[in-house]
ROBA-299847 format. One record per residue (C-alpha): chain; z, x, y. Coordinates in nm, 4 decimals. Each point is the difference from the previous one (the first is absolute). Example, Ala and Ser with C-alpha at 12.3 -4.5 7.8 and 13.67 -1.06 7.14 Angstrom:
// residues 2
   unit          w          u          v
      A     0.7800     1.2300    -0.4500
      A    -0.0660     0.1370     0.3440
// end
This chain:
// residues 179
   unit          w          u          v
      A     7.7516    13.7038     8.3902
      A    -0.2673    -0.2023     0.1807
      A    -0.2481     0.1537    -0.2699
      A     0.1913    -0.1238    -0.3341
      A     0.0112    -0.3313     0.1701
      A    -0.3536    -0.0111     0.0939
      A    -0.0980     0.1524    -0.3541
      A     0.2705    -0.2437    -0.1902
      A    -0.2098    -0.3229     0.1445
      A    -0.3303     0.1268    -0.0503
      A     0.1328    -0.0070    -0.3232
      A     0.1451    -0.2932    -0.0410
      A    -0.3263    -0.1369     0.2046
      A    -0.2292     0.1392    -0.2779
      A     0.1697    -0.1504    -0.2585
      A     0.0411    -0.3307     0.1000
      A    -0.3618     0.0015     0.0628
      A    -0.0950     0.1352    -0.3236
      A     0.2301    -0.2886    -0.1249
      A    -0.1690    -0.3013     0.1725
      A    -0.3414     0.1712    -0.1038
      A     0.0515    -0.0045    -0.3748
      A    -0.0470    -0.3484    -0.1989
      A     0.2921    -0.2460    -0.0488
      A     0.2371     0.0685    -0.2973
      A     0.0418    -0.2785    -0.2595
      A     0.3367    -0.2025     0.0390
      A     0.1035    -0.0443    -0.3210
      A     0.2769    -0.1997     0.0231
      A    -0.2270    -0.2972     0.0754
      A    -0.2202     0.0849    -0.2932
      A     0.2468    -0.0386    -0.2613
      A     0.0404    -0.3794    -0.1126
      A     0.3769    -0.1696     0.0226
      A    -0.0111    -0.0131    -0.4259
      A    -0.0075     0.2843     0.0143
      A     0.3084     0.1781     0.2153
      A     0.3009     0.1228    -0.1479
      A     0.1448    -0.3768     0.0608
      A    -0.3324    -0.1828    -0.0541
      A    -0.1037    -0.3716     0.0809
      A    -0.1177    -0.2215    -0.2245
      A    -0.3515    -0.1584     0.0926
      A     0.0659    -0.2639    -0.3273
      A     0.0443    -0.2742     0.2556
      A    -0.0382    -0.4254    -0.0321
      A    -0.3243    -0.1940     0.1179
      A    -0.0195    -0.1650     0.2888
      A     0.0461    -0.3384    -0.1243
      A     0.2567     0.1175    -0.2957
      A     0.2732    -0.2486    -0.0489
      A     0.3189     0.2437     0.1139
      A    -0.1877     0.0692     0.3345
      A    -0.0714    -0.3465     0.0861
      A     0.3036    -0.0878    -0.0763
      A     0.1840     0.2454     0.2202
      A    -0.1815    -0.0436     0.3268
      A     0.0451    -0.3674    -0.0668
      A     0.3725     0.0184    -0.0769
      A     0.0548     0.2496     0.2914
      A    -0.1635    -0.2295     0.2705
      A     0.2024    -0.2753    -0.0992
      A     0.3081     0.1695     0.0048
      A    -0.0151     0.1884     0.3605
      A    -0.1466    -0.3640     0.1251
      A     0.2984    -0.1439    -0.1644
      A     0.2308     0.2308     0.1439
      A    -0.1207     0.0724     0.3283
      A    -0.2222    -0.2436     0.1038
      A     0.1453    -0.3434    -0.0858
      A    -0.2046    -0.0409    -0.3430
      A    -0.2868    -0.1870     0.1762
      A    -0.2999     0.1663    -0.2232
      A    -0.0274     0.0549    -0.3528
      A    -0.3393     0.1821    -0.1933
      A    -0.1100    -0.3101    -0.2089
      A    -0.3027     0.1864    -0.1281
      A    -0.1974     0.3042    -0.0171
      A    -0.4073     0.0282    -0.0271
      A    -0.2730     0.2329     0.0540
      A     0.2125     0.3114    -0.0952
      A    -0.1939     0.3171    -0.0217
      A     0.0487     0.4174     0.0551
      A    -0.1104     0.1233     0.3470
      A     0.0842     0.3731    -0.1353
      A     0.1540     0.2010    -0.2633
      A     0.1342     0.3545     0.1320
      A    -0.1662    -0.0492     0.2785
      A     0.2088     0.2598     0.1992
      A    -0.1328     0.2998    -0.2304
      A     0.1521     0.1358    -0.3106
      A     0.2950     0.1624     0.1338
      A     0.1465    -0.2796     0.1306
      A     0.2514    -0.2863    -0.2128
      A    -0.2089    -0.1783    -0.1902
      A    -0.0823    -0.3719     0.1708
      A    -0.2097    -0.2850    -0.0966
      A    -0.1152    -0.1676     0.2793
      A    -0.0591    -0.3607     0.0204
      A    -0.0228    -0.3848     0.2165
      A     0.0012    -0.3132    -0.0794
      A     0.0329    -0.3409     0.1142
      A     0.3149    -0.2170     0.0210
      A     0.1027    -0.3371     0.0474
      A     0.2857    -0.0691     0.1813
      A     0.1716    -0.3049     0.0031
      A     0.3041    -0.1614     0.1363
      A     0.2366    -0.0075    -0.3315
      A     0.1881    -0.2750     0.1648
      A    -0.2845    -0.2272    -0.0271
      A    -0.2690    -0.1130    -0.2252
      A    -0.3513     0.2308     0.0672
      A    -0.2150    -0.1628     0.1935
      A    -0.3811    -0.0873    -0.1694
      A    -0.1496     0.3341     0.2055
      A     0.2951     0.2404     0.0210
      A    -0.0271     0.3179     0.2620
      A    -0.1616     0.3333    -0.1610
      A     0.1098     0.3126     0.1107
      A    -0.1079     0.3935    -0.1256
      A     0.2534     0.2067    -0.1347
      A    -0.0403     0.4044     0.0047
      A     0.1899     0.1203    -0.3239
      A     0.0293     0.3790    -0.1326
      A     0.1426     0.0826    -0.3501
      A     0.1496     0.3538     0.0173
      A     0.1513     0.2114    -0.2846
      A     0.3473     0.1001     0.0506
      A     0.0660    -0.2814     0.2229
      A     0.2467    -0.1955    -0.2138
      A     0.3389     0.0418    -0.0772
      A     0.1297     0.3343     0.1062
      A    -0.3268     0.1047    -0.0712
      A    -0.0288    -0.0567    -0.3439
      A    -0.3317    -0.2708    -0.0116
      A    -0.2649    -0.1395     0.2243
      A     0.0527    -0.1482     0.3356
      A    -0.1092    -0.2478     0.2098
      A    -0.0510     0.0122     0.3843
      A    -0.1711    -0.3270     0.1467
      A    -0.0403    -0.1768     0.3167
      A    -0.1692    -0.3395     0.0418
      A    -0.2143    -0.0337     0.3121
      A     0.1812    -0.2296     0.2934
      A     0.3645     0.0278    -0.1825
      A     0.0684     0.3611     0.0994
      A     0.2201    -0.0681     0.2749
      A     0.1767     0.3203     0.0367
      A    -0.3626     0.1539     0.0319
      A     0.1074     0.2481    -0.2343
      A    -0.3678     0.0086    -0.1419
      A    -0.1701    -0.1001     0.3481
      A    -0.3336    -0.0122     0.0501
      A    -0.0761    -0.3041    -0.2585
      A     0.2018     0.1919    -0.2658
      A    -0.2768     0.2965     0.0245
      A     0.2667     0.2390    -0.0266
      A     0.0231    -0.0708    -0.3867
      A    -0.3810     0.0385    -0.0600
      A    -0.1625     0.3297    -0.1002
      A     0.0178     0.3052     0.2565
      A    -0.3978     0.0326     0.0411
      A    -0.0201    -0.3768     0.0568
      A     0.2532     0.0128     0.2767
      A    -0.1831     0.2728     0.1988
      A    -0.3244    -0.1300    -0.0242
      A     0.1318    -0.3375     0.1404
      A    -0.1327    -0.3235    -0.0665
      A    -0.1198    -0.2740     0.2606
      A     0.2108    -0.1626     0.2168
      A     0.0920    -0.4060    -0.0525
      A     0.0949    -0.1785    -0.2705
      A    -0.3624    -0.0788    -0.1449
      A    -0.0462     0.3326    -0.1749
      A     0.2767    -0.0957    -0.2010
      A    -0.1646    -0.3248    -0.1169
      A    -0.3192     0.1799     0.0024
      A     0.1461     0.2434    -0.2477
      A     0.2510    -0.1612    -0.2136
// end
């Protein structure tokens, strides 16, 4: 008996060796693009600065400010609007659109003052976000106004994967540095 054990994990000890020797195998799940599943995505997403985007994050602020935080700040304006990454992520992954901004937020209960407060807001546009999955999505998060630090730190949890790894400087200046 003590044999057939001894020879069973000599066995087993060979071939788990011979297993860890021989290259990697290809994973080719991640290799196949999300157009091209057996439900695909659609990468056919809006810009950036396209009307229907801009429009949602800005409707979307003002509504949970409205609602839950005592409609003190409104988005008057957007500028300087631009992609930080497309599919980022890799292939496989939803399609997403990655992109910031700045924001002005005012008080709607008062005129704007001559040098209103900027802020940055992180933006992605993802397909099969929308309506029971149907269109594109938005998920956004303006930097200072994310009090249930659902996309803590700074809203970095809605930039690209890579970006969040690497890291970024810590303080406030690298935003105005970069943006």
């Amino acid at each position: 008996m003590l044999r057939a054990i001894t020879v069973l994990l000599a066995t087993f000890g060979a071939l788990s060796l011979a297993e860890a020797a021989s290259a990697p195998q290809p994973i080719t799940q991640y290799e196949t693009p999300a157009e091209a599943r057996w439900a695909p995505f659609s990468a056919d997403l809006p810009t950036c600065d396209a009307w229907g985007v801009v429009s949602t994050v800005s409707d979307r602020f003002d509504r949970t400010e409205t609602e839950f935080w005592g409609g003190k700040h409104a988005i008057l304006s957007f500028d300087r609007m631009r992609e930080i990454g497309f599919r980022a992520n890799g292939l496989s992954y939803i399609p997403r659109r990655y992109c910031v901004a700045l924001v002005t937020v005012v008080d709607p209960g008062v005129p704007p003052p001559p040098n209103p407060k900027t802020y940055t807001v992180v933006y992605n546009v993802t397909a099969a976000l929308g309506i029971i999955g149907f269109t594109w999505g938005v998920e956004w998060c303006v930097v200072g106004f994310d009090r249930e630090h659902a996309y803590e730190p700074a809203c970095g949890v809605l930039r690209p994967i890579l970006e969040r790894w690497l890291g970024e400087p810590k303080g406030a200046a690298w935003l105005k540095a970069r943006y």
